[in-house]
N, C-alpha and C positions, 0 to 999 in steps of 0.2 A: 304353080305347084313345084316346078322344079328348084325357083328359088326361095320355096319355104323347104324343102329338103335339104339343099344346101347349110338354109341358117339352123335349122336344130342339129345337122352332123359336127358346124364349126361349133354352137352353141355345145355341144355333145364331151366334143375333146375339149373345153375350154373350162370348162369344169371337172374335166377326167384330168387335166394337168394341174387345174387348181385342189384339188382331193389330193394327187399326190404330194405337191407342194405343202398342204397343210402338214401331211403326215408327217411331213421332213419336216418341219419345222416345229412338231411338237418338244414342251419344253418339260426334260428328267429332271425331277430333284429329288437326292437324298434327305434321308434323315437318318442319322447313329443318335441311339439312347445312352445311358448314362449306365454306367454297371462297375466302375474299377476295374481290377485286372478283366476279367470278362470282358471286358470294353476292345481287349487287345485282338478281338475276333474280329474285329473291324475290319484290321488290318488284310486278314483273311481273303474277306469276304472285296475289298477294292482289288487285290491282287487280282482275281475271278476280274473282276467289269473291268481290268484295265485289257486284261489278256483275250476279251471277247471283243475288246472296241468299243466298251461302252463310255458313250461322252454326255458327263452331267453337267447341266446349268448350273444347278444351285446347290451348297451341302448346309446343312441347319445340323447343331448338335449339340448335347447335352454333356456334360460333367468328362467321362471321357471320351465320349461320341464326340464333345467341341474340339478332345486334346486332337482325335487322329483327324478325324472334321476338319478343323483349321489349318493344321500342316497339309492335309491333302490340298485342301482350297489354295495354299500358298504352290502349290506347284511339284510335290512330293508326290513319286507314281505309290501304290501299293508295294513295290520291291526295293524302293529304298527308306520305306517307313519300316519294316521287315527287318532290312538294314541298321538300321537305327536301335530300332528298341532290343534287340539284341545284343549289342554293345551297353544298355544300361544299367547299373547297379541301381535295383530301384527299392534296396534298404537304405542304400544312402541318400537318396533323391526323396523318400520318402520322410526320413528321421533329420531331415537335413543335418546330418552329420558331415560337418564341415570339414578340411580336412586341420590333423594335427596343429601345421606349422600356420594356419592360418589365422590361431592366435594369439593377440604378444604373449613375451615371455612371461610375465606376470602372470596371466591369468592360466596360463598350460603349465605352467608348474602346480599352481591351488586349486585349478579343477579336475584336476586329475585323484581325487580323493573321496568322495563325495557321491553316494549312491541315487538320492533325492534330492533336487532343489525346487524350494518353493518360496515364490513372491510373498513377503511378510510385510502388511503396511497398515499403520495404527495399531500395532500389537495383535494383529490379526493374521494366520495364515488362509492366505488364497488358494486358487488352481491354478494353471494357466489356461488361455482362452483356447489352446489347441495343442496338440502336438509338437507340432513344425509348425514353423513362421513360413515356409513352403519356399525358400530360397533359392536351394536347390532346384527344385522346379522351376522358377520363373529364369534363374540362368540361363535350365536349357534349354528352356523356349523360344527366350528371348535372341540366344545363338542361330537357331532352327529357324528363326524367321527375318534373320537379321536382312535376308536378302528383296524383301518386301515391308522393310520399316517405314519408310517413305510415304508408302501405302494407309494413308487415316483411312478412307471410305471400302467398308470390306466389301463391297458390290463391285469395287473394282481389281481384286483380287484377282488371279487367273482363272480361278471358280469363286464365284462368287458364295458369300458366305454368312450367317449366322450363327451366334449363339446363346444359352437361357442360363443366366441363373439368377437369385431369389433375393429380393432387397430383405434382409435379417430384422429389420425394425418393422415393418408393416404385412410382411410373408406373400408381398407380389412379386409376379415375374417378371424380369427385366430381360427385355431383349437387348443383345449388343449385337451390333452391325458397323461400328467405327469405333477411331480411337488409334489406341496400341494392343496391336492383334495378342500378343503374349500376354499382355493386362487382362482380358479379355477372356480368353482361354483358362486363367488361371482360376480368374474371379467363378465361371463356372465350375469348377474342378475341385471348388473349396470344398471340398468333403467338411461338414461339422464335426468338431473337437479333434480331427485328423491336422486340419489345414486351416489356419487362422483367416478370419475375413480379408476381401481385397477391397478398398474404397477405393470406389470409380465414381468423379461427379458428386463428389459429396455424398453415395450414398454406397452402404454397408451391404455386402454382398457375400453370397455362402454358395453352394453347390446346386447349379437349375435342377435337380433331380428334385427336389423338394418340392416343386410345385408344377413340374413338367417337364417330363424324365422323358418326350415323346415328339418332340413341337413341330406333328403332322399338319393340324390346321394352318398353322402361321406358315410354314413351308409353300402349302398350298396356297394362300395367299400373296403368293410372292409371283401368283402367274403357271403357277407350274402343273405342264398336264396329266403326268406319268409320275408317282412316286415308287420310288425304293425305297425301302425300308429294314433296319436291321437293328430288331431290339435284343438287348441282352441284359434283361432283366430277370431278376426270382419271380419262381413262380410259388404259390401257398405251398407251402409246406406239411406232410401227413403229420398226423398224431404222434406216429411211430420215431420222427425228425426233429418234431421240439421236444429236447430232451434238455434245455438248460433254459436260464433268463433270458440271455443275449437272442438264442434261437426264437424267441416268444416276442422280443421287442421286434425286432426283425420283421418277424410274422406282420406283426400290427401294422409296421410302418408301409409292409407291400400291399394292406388293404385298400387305399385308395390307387398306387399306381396300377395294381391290377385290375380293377377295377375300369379307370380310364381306357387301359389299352383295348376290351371288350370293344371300345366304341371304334379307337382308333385303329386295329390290325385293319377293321372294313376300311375305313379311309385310306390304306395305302393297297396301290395296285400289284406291288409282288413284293410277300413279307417274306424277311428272312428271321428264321430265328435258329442260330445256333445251338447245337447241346452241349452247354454250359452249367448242367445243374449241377455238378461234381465240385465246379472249382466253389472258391467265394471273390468277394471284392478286396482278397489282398496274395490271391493266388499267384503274384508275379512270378516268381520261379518256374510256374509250369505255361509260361506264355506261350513256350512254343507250339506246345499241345493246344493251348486255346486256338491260336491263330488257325493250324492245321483243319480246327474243329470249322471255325469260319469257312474257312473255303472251301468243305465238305458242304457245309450249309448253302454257300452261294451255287455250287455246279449241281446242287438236285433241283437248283431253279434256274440252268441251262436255257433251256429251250424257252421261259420266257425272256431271260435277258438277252437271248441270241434276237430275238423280236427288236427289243430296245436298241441292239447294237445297228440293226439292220436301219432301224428308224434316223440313229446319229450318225451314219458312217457319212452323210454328205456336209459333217459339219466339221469344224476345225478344232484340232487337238488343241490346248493352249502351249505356246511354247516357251518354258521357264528356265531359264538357265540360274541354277542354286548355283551361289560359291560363298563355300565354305572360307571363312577370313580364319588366315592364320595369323596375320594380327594387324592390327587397326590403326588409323594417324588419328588422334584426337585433337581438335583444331580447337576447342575450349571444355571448360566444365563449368556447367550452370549446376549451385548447387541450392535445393531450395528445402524447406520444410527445417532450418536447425533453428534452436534457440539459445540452447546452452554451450551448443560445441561449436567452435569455430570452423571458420572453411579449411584454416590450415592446417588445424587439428583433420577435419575428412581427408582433404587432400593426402596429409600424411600420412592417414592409414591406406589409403588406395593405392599410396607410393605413385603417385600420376600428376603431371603437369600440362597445360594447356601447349599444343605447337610439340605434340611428341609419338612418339610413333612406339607403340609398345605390343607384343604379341599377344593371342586373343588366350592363349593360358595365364600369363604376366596379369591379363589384365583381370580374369577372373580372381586369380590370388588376391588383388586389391580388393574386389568386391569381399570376398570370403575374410580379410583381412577386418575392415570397419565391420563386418556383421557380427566375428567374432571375438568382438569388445561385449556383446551382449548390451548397450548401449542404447542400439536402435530396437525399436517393436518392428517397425518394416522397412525395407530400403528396396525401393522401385527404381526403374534407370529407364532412359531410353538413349537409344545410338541415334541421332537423327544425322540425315545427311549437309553438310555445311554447303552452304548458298554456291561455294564454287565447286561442288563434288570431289576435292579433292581430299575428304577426309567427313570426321563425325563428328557433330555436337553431342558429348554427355549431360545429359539432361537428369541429374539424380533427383530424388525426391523420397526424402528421410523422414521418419516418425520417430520421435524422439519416445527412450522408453520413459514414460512416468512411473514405473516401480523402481524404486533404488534401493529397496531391502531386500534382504533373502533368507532365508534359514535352511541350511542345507546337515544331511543326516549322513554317517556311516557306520557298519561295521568292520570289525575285522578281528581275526586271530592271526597270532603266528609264533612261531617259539621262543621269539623273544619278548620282545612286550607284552605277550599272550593275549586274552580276550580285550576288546577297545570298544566304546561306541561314541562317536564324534557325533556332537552337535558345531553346528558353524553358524554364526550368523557375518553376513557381508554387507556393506553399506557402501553403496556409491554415493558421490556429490554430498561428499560429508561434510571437507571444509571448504576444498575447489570445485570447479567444475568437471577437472577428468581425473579426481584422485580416487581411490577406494579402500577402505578397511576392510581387514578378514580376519576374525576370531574365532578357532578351535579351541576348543573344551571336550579332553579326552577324559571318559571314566570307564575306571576295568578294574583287572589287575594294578596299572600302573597308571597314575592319573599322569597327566600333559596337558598342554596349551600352548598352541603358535598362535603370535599375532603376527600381521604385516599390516604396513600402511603404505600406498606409493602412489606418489602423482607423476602422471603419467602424460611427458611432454614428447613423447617418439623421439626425433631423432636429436633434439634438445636435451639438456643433462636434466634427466627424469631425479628425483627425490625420492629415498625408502628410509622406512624404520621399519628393523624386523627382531621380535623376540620370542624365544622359546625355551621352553622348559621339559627335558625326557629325564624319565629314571627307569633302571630295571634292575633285575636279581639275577646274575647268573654264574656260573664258574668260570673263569679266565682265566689266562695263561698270565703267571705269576712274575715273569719277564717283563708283565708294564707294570706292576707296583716294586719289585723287590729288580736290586743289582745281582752281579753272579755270586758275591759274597753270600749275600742272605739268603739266595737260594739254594748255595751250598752249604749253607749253615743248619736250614731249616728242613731242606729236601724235599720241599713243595714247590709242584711243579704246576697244578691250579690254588686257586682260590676261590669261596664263594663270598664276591663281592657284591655290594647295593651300590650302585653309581649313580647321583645325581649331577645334569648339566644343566646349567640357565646361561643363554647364550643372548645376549643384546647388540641389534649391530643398529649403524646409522651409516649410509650409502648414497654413493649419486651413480647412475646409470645412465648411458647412451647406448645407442643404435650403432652398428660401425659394420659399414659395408653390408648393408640393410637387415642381415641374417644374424649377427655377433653382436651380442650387448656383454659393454667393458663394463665393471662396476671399480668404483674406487670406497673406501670406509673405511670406518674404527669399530671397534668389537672390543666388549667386555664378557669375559667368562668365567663362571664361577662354577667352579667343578668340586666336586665333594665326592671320596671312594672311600669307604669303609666294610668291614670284612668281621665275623666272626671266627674266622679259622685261625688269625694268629690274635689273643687279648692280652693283658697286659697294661695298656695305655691308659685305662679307665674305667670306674668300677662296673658300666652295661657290659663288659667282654668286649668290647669292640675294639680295634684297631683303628684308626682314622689314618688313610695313606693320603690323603690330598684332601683338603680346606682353602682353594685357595681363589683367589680374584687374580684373572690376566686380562693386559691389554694388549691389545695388538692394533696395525692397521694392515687393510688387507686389499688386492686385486686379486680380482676376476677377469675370466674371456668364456666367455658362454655360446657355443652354438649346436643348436638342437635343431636338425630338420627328421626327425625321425616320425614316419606314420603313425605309430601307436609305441607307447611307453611300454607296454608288456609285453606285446608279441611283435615287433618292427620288422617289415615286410622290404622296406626302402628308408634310406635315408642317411644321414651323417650326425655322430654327437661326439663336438668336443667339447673341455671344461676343464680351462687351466685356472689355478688357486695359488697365489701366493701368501702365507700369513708372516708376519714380519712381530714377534712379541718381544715389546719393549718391558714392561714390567710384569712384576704378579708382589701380591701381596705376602706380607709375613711368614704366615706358612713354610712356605718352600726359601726356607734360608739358603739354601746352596742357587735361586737362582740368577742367571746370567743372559741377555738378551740372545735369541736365536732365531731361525728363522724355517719355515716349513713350506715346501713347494710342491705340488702334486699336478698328474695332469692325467683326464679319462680322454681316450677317441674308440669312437666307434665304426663300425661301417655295415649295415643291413641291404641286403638285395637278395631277390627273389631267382629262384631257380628254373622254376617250374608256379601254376597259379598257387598251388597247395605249398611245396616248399620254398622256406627261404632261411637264408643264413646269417646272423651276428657275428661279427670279426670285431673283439677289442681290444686293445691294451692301455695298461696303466701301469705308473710307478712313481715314486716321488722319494725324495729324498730331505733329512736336517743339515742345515749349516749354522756355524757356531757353535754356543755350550750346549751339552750332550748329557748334563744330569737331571734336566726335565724327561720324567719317561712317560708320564702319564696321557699327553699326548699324541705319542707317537703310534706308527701305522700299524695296525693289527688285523689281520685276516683270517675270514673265517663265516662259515653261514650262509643263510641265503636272504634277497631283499631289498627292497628297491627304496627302502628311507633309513640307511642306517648314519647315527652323527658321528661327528669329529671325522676321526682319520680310520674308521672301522670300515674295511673293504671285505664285499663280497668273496668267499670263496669254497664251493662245494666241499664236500670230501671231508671236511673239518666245520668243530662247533664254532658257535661264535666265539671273536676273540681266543681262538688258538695259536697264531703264530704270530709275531712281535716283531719290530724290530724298528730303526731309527731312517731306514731306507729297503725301498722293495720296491720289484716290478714282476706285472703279470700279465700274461698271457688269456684268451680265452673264445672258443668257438663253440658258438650255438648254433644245433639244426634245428629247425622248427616244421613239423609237417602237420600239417591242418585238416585229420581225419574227416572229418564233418565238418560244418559250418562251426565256428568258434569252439569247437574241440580241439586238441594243439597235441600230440606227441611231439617231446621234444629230448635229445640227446644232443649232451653236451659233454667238454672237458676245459680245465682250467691248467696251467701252470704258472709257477711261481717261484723267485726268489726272495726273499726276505732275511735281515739280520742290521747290526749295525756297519755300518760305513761299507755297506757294498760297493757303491761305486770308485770309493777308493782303495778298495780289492780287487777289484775287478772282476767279482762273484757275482756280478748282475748281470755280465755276460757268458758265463759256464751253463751248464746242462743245468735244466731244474730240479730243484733240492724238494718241492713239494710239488704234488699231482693231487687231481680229483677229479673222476667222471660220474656222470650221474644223467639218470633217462626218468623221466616225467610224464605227466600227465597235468593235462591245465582245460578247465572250463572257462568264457567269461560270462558272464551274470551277470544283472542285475548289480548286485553289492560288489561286483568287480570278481578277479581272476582265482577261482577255487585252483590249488595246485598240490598236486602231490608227488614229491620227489625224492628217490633213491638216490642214495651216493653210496661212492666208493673212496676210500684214499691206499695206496698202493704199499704207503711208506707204514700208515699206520697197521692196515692188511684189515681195516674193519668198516663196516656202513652207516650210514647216518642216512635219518627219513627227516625231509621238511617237510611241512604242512603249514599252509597258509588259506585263508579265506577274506576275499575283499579286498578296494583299494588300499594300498599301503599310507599310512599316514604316523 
């Protein structure tokens, strides 16, 4: 008897250490659903489990459940995810709005005009298949995870990991569990028409939310005994709520996920669900508030995750050490998926060579750089670690775009060429493989037409032909048609001139010192100004002041890093011009070869996030014969496309001050009321006349002033603006009004 008591007390505790032991070994797994910004409660709700102890086996997740899902998996506590998403502009991450200078020179000068572009092919206009190519995103994924790339099999992550999204051709789920974790991530995250497919494996993938926005079962199938759970999904919406279309698709498309979750909140053992019903899936601005909302959500469920924590405190944290690369040795570039463009054409835009060590900003410029040729439909990368760790294999893998037409729209008014509506059509791979044609056809008030054509060899001497054709109607100052004779004879100090130019050039252009492209050409211009306020000449009344054909050859030095052409926040623009005009036709019998030199620099920086400030000057000067006047530099107006040698300057109309040499002055404050609302206060000064410099009147006080305070929207059609001036000298105000990109 006594040693049957014995054995059931050892039997007793041997079981009581085995029950405890199980408990300790029971295995947490998350699951994050899919919701968009809402999603960002995630973040919330991990901060809560990291701060109670709690320690998950496995995270499974959905669209943005997989984005914070996967980065948490990789080793990222809830407080430097917090971290993170707080730092990101997620208009620009979202619109993948690349930055300025990250496309060549060619195409940031001609896309800068252009309200709508759409794929045009067999005489057909398209859509495109989404938004954003989702670029931006996979960048900063791909950065965020760079420190477990290494890592194909996601089980062996620091937390082990899944995630769902939807093969597009057959509407199954596809679980990913390996691979390239940012691919992966992404491919779930595809929002439809927001975010372009990702192929993985040869097959077409969209956002898991689509066919399981929840993936509690599969979770649990992975072993796991205790789920967490945290959906941030729509729930139906009242009658009183669908109050539009979008509200009613909506509706429809939550019928089945809500639905689902009926079955699956029972399958998880402690549901969190955030109050989220305020924001929507693009509510990023009020992240912070979502997050907050999160972790309101996680500590009213305390007391069971205090359970959980108690359960994992005898298990081991993972310990991850992230480092952030500030910049990277690339020991090759594998470059795969091209047909038509060559590697040294990639390589060139990436500005990267194999055996180099380049910084991880440097390096994204390149990425941004070949995307924004518009070239490629996708361009995936991976960093792989090279065989002797002391550096990374790039592994690109490019989708060539197969649409090479476009038809692109604008509008615009403004006070001088007045109402405009630009149709454009562009053609890539027209005669080369990296050339392109672009043809504007303006009709308004004032008909116009630019072409260009350029092939485009980077830092090789690139080939252009470019021509154009402006006319408009306006009063001008009488100094560029008539000498002082005739204007003292006549006593007219404007006139209302019709001015047509057709301008044809032919150029070769290179790269130089990777930011400045020199161009060298010849140029033919055929200018025409005629007037009704002085007749005489012929029996229409008209006056004809210039009929004439010139040729010139000309350089260029171009350099633009400016953020944004209308409101510039940061950045550097210069752009020196020399024209050297050897002949002109009959017409102008008095003339004599001259020569015309001008040069713009800018300088933009930010004060404050809201303010920032323009610093520029410009001047230029003739040398040689001096009775060509029609040419020469005139200022006056406002406008970011005006031809020849017509220079910007408040205070005064266009073409009001003349002269054969001038320099100007000019500071803009720009304060950015609202989101892309802009007060802005500015003043210009100026000299101008002939042969300043050899007066030495371009260094005395300035002879003309102008301030003037604005107001500017951007939109859709580009920057609505409306702007007062003053000039001091004149003691009178002038309003510009403009509407749309400038073209």
């Amino acid at each position: 008897m006594k040693y049957i008591l014995t054995f059931l007390l050892l039997f007793t505790g041997f079981v009581g250490i085995s029950q405890s032991q199980q408990k300790h070994d029971r295995k947490v797994g998350l699951v994050l659903s899919g919701g968009g910004a809402k999603g960002l409660a995630h973040i919330g709700v991990l901060k809560v489990l990291d701060s109670l102890g709690v320690k998950v086996d496995y995270v499974a997740g959905t669209s943005m459940g997989a984005v914070i899902g996967g980065l948490y998996a990789s080793g990222y506590s809830g407080n430097q995810l917090d971290s993170l998403f707080n730092e990101v502009d997620f208009d620009k991450l979202i619109n993948d709005d690349l930055p300025r200078v990250s496309k060549p020179f060619f195409e940031r000068n001609n896309s800068e005009k252009y309200a709508i572009t759409l794929p045009f092919e067999n005489f057909k206009v398209a859509l495109p298949s989404a938004l954003s190519k989702g670029q931006n995103v996979y960048n900063l994924l791909a950065k965020l995870t760079l420190h477990v790339n290494s890592i194909q099999d996601f089980e062996k992550l620091p937390v082990p990991f899944f995630c769902v999204a939807t093969n597009v051709e057959n509407g199954k789920a596809v679980f990913l569990n390996h691979g390239n974790l940012a691919q992966a991530i992404s491919a779930s995250a595809a929002l439809p028409s927001l975010f372009q497919p990702v192929i993985i494996n040869n097959e077409v993938l969209i956002d898991g939310g689509v066919v399981n926005n929840y993936p509690v079962d599969e979770l649990r199938a992975k072993g796991m005994d205790v789920i967490i759970g945290v959906d941030v999904q729509d729930g139906l919406a009242s009658r009183d709520e669908l109050t539009s279309a979008p509200d009613v698709l909506v509706q429809i498309n939550n019928f089945r996920t809500i639905n689902d979750m009926k079955l699956k909140v029972g399958k998880t053992d402690i549901y969190i669900k955030p109050n989220i019903k305020e924001y929507s899936v693009i509510s990023f601005d009020e992240g912070a508030q979502i997050i907050k909302n999160g972790i309101e959500a996680a500590q009213n469920k305390s007391a069971e995750l205090n359970e959980i924590a108690e359960i994992t405190k005898s298990k081991l944290a993972s310990q991850v050490q992230i480092k952030h690369h500030d910049s990277i040795y690339i020991k090759q570039v594998i470059v795969k998926g091209t047909d038509k463009y060559t590697r040294a054409y990639i390589l060139g835009k990436l500005k990267l060579k194999g055996n180099t060590k380049i910084s991880y900003v440097k390096f994204i410029e390149g990425i941004n750089n070949l995307v924004g040729t518009n070239n490629f439909d996708s361009f995936e990368y991976e960093l792989q670690a090279s065989e002797d760790n002391e550096g990374f294999n790039l592994i690109t893998n490019l989708k060539e775009n197969k649409v090479t037409t476009y038809v692109k729209l604008g509008l615009h008014f403004d006070d001088l060429y007045k109402s405009a509506a630009l149709l454009n059509i562009t053609k890539k791979r027209w005669l080369y493989r990296n050339d392109v044609a672009s043809l504007d056809v303006i009709l308004g008030d004032n008909v116009r037409y630019n072409f260009d054509y350029f092939i485009d060899k980077g830092f090789y001497w690139s080939i252009g032909v470019r021509s154009r054709f402006n006319q408009f109607n306006k009063n001008i100052s009488a100094k560029l048609l008539l000498d002082d004779t005739e204007i003292s004879v006549s006593g007219l100090n404007k006139l209302d001139a019709e001015l047509r130019d057709q301008t044809n050039q032919i150029y070769v252009q290179t790269l130089f010192k990777k930011d400045f492209a020199l161009s060298f050409g010849g140029e033919h211009k055929r200018l025409n100004i005629k007037s009704e306020t002085i007749n005489t000449r012929n029996s229409l009344n008209e006056y004809i002041f210039e009929k004439t054909d010139y040729f010139s050859i000309f350089g260029n030095l171009k350099l633009d890093t400016y953020d944004n052409k209308y409101f510039p926040k940061k950045g550097v623009y210069f752009n020196g011009d020399v024209h050297m005009y050897l002949y002109a036709s009959s017409f102008n019998k008095d003339f004599d070869n001259f020569t015309l030199a001008k040069a713009d620099l800018g300088y933009a920086f930010s004060a404050t996030d809201k303010l920032s400030f323009n610093v520029t000057a410009s001047g230029g000067f003739k040398a040689g014969n001096k009775s060509t006047q029609t040419i020469d530099f005139a200022l006056g107006g406002y406008g970011n496309n005006l031809i020849n040698n017509f220079i910007p300057f408040i205070g005064y109309d266009f073409i009001s001050l003349t002269g054969d040499s001038f320099v100007k002055g000019a500071v803009i404050a720009d304060y950015e009321i609202f989101k892309k609302n802009h007060i802005t206060l500015e003043g210009n000064w100026a000299n101008i006349d002939n042969d300043i410099f050899e007066s030495g009147e371009w260094f005395t006080a300035p002879n003309y002033r102008g301030y003037g305070l604005g107001y500017a929207i951007e939109t859709l059609l580009g920057p609505v603006q409306f702007k007062y001036s003053y000039s001091p000298e004149q003691k009178q105000s002038i309003w510009f009004f403009n509407v749309g990109y400038w073209f």
